[in-house]
Phi, psi and omega in degrees: 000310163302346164260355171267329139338314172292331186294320202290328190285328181256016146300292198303329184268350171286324169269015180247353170282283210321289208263030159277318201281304185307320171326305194282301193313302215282345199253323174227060196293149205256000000 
């Protein structure tokens, strides 16, 4: 149960980096 909790967190924190990086994409296009 603790490690599908870890998984679910570090799904979660990988999409919350990807769409910091689309933040940065759409706000500053390169």
């Amino acid at each position: 149960m603790f490690a599908l909790c870890q998984r679910i967190q570090k799904r979660h924190l990988v999409m919350l980096i990807v769409m910091l990086k689309i933040n940065k994409v759409f706000t500053c296009p390169v």
